[in-house]
ROMI-177728 format. One record per residue (C-alpha): residue number from 1; x, y, z. Coordinates in steps of 0.001 Angstrom, whole numbers. Layout:
BEGIN
 resi    east   north      up
  NUM       X       Y       Z
...
This chain:
BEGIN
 resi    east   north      up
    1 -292606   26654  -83771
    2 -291039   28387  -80851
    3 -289181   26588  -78024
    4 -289929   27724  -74403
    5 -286525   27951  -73395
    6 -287342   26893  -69238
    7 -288616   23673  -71300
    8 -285112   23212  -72617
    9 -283096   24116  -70029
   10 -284559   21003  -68398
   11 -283824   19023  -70998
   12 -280321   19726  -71103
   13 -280463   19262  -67182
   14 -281732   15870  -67466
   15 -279151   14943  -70579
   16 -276055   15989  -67656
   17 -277472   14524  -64818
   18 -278857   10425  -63860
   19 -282785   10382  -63165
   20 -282514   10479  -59191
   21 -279921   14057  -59513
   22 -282009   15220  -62356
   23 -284998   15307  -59968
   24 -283114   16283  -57079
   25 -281781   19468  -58716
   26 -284968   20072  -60471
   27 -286693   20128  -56696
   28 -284050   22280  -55871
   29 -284287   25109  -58395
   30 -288034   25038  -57854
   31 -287657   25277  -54100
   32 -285173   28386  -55020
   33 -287755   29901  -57352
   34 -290123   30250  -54551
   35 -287833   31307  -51987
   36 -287508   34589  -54230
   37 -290757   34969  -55117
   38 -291777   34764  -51290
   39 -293706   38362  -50775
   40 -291282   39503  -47868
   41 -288372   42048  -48764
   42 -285179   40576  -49269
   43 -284247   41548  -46118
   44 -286890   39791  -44305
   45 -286114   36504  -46232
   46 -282498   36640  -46117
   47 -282999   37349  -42420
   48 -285596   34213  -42404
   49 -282598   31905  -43961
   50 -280079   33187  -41435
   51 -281832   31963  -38481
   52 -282504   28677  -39847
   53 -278777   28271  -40544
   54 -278236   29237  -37223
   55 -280423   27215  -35802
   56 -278818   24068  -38158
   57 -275737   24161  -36267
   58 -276986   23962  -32908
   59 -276945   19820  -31819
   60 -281073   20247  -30756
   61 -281634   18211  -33442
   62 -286015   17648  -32613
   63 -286321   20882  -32360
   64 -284207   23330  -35262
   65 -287576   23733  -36931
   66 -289338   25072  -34136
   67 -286861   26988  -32829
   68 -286210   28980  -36136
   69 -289682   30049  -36606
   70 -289790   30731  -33159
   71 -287235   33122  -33929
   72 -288155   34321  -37508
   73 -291621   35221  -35677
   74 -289693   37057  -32832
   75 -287966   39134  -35161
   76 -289819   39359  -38013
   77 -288184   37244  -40725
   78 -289536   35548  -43321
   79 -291132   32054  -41987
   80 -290894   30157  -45255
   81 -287119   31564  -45271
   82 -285904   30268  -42286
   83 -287740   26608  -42515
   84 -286188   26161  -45857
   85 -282186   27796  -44000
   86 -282539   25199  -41462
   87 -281116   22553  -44456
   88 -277781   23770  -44325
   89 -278035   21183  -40879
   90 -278725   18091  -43098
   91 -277625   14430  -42774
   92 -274544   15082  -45501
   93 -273256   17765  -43341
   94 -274131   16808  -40004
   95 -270950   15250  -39409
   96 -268914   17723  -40085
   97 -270981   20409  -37823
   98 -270706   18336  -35147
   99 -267023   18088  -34838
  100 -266407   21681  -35782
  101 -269012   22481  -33265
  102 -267338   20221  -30112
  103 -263873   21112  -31068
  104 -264552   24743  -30606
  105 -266725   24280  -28081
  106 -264113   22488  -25961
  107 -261878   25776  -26867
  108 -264385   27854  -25431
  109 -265760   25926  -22162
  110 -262052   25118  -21687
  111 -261918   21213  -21825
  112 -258917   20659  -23703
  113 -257947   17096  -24796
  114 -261388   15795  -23335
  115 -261870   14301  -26987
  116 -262293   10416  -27174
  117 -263380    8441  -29905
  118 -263813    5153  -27729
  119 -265407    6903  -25160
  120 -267495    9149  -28040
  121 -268476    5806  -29466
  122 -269378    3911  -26245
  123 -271347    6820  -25305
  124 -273020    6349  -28601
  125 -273857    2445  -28090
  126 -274988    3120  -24829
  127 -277536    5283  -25895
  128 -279028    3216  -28811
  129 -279601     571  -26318
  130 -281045    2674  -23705
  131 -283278    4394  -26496
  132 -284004     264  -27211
  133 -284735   -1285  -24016
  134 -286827    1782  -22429
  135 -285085    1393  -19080
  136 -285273    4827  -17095
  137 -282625    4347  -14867
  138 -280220    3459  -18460
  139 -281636    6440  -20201
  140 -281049    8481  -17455
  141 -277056    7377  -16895
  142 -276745    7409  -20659
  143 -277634   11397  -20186
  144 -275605   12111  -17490
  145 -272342   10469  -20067
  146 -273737   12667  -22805
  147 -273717   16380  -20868
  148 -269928   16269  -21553
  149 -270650   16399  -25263
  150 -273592   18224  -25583
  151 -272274   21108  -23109
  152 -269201   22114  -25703
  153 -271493   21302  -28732
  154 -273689   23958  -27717
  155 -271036   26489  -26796
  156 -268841   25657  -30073
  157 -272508   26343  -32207
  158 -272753   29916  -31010
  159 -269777   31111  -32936
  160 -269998   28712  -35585
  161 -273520   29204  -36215
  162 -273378   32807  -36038
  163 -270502   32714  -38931
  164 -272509   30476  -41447
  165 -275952   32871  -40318
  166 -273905   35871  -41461
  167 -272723   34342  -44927
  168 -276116   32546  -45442
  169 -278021   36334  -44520
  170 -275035   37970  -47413
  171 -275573   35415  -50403
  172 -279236   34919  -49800
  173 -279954   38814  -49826
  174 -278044   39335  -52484
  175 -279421   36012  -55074
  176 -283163   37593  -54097
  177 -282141   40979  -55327
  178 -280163   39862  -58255
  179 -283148   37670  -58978
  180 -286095   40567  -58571
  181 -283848   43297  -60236
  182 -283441   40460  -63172
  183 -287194   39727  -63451
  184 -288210   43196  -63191
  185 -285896   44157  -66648
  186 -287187   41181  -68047
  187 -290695   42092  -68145
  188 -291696   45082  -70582
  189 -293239   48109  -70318
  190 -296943   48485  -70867
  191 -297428   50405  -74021
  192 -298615   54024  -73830
């Protein structure tokens, strides 16, 4: 009796990992399996994963999605490719974007030392209870405190965002060739 081996791969996958990881990774690799086997060169979908990385780092948060096949439309990228690269902005690494992103953008717009977490957080609570109590004249002041933060956020994302775009564009284009050039000496010739 032969063994598929994809069968027991996942079996040894679900022996390392808990139930919730096991699925999580599982999701994953199928989500990966797809991205290669979109029908777009791997150009086009490397291109498509690059925008939607770029598009992660920006802080426009109800919009990434949009925006990035906006942009894979405008210059021809793979769709798929760039909704599935704007998860590199995710809730794990969110943090971390937006403090690399304000730090350099205050570098770049010039506000030095204009960084304060009580004023960051009271920013923050003032917003939650303007987004609360729909008050117009509260949402509007609680904009006005939050241009200061979103005007360096957006400058710091350009370089930032056009860094991780670049790596994102090399590894992706590379995995989808390694992965086609794989599959293709994988399957055999037809018999003459």
């Amino acid at each position: 009796m032969a063994v598929d081996p994809r069968r027991q791969s996942q079996s040894r996958l679900a022996v390392m990992l808990p139930p919730p990881a096991w699925r999580w990774a599982q999701s994953l690799r199928s989500s990966g399996r797809r991205l290669v086997n979109l029908r777009a060169s791997p150009h086009e979908i490397a291109l498509g994963c690059a925008l939607g990385a770029f598009v992660s780092i920006t802080p426009l948060l109800g919009v990434q999605t949009i925006l990035a096949v906006v942009l894979a439309l405008a210059l021809r990228a793979s769709v798929p490719a760039a909704i599935i690269g704007t998860f590199v902005g995710n809730p794990l690494s969110w943090p971390f974007i937006w403090v690399s992103t304000y730090v350099m953008g205050l570098q770049i717009v010039g506000l030095e030392g204009a960084f304060d977490p009580a004023a960051v957080h009271r920013n923050v609570m003032l917003l939650w209870h303007a987004l609360l109590e729909p008050s117009p004249h509260l949402l509007d002041a609680t904009a006005a405190l939050f241009w200061p933060l979103v005007w360096p956020m957006l400058a710091g994302s350009l370089p930032i965002g056009l860094l991780t775009a670049a790596i994102v564009y090399y590894i992706s284009r590379n995995v989808v060739r390694g992965w086609r050039l794989r599959t293709m000496n994988r399957t055999p010739a037809p018999a003459e």
